[in-house]
N, CA, C and O atoms as CSV, one atom per row, in Angstrom:
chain,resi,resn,atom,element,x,y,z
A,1,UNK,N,N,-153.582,-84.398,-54.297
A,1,UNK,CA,C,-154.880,-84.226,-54.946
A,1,UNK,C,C,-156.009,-84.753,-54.067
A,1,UNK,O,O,-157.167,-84.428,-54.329
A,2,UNK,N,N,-155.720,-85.576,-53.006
A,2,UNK,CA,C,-156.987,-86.083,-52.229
A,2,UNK,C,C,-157.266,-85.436,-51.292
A,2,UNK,O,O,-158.072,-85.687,-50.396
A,3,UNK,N,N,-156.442,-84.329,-51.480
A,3,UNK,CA,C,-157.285,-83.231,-50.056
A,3,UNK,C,C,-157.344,-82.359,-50.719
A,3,UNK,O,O,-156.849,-81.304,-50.321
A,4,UNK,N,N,-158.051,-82.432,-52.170
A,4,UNK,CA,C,-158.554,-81.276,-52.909
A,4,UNK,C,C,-160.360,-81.297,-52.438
A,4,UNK,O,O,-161.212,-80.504,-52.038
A,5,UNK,N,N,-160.239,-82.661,-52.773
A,5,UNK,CA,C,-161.488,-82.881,-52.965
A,5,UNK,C,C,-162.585,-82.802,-51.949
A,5,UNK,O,O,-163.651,-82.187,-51.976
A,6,UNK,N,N,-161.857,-83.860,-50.723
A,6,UNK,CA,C,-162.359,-83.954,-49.665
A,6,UNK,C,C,-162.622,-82.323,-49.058
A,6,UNK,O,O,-163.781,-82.140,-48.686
A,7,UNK,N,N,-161.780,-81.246,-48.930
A,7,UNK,CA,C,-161.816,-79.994,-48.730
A,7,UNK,C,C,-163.365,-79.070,-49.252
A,7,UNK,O,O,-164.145,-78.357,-48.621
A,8,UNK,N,N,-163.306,-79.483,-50.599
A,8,UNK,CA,C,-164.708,-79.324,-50.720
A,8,UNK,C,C,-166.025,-79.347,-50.295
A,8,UNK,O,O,-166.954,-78.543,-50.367
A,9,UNK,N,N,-165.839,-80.856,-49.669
A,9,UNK,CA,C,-167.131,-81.540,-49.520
A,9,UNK,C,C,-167.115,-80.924,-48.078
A,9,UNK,O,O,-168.028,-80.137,-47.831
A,10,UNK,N,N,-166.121,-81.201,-47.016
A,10,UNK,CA,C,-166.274,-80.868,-46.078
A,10,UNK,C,C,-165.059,-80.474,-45.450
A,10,UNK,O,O,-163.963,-80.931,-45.774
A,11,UNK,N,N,-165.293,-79.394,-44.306
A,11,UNK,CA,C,-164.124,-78.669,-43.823
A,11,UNK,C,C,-163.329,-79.680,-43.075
A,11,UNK,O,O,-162.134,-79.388,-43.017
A,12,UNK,N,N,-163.720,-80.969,-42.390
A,12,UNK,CA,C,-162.830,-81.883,-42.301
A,12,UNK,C,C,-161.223,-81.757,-42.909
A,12,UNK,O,O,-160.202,-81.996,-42.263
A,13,UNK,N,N,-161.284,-81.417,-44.001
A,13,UNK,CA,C,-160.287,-81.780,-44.923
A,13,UNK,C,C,-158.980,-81.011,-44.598
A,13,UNK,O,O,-157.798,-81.250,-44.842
A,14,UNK,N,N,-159.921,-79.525,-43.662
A,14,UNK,CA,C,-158.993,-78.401,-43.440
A,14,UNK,C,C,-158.214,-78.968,-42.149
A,14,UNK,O,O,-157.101,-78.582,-41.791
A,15,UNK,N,N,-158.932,-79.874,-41.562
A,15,UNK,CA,C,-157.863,-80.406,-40.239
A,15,UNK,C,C,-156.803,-81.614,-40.569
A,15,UNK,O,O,-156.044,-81.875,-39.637
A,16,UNK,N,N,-156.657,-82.334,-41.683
A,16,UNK,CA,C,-156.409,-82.805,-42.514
A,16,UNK,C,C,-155.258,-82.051,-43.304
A,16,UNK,O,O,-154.152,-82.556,-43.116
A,17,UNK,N,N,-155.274,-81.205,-43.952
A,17,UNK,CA,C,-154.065,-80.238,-44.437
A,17,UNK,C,C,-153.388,-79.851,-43.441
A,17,UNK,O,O,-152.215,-80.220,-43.484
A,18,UNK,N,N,-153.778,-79.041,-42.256
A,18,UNK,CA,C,-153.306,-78.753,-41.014
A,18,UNK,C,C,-152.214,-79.273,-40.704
A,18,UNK,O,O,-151.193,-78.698,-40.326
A,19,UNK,N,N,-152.504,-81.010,-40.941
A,19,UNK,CA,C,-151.905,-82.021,-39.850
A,19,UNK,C,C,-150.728,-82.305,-41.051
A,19,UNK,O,O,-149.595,-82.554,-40.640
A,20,UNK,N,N,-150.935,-82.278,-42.359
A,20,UNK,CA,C,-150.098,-82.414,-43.473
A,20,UNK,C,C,-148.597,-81.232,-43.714
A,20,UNK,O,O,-147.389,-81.400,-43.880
A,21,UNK,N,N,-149.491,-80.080,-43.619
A,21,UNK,CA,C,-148.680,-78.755,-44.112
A,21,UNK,C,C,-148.602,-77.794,-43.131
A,21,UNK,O,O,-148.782,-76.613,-43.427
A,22,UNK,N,N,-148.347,-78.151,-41.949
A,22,UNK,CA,C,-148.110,-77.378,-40.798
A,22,UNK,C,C,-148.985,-76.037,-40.372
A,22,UNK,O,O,-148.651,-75.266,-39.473
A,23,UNK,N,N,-150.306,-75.896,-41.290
A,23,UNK,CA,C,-151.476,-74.780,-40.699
A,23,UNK,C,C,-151.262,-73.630,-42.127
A,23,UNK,O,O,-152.390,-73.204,-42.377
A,24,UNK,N,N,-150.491,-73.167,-42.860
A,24,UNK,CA,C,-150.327,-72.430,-44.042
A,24,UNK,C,C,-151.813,-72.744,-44.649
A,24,UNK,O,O,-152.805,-72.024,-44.539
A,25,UNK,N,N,-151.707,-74.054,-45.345
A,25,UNK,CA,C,-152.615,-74.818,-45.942
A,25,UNK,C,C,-154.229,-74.558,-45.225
A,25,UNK,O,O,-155.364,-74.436,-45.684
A,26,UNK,N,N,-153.794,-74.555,-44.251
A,26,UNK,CA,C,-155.184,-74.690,-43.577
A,26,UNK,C,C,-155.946,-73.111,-43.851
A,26,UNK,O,O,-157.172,-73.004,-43.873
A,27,UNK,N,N,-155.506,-72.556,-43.945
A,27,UNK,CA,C,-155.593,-70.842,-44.212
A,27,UNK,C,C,-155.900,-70.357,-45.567
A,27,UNK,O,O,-156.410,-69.259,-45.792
A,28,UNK,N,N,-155.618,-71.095,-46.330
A,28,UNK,CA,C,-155.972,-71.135,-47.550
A,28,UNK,C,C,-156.833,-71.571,-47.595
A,28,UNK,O,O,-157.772,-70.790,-47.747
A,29,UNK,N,N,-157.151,-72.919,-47.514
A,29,UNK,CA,C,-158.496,-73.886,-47.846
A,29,UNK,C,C,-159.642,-72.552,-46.867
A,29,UNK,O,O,-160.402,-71.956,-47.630
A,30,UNK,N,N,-159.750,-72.145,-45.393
A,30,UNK,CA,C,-160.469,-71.649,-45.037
A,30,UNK,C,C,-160.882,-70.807,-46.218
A,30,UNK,O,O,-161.970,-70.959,-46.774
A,31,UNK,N,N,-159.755,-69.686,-46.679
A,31,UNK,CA,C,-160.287,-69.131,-47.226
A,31,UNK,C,C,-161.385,-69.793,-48.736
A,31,UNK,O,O,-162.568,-69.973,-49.024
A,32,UNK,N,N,-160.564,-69.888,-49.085
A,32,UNK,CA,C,-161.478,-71.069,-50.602
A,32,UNK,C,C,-162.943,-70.974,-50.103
A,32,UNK,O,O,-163.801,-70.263,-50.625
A,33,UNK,N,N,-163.159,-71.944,-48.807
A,33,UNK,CA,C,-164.022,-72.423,-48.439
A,33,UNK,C,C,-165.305,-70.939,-48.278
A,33,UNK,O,O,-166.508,-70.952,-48.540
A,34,UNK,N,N,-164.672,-70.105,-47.898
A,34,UNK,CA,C,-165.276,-68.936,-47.679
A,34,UNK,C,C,-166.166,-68.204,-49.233
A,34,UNK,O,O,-167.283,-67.703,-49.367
A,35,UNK,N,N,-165.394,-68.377,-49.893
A,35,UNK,CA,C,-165.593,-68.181,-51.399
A,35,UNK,C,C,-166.752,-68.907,-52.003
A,35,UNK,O,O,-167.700,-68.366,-52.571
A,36,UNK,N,N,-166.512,-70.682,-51.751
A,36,UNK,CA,C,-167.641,-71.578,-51.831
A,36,UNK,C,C,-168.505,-71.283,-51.342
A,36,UNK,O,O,-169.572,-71.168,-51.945
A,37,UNK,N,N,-168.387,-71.081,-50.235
A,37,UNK,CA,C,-169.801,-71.127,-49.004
A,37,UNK,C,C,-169.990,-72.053,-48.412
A,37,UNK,O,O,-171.091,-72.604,-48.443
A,38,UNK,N,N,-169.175,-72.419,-47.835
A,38,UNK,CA,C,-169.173,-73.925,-47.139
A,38,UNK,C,C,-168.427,-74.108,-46.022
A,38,UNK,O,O,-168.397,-75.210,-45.474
């Protein structure tokens, strides 16, 4: 849950999942992020 949040605020979070969930994750959040606008 703490790289829900942080993901939000800032794409930081996506290098952060990256380093967690081997880059899948990271592909997702991009996208999200794309959706947000952020």
């Amino acid at each position: 849950m703490c790289i829900i949040r942080p993901y939000i605020a800032s794409g930081v979070a996506s290098v952060l999942a990256y380093c967690i969930n081997g880059g899948w994750f990271d592909r997702v959040m991009t996208i999200i992020e794309m959706f947000i606008g952020g």
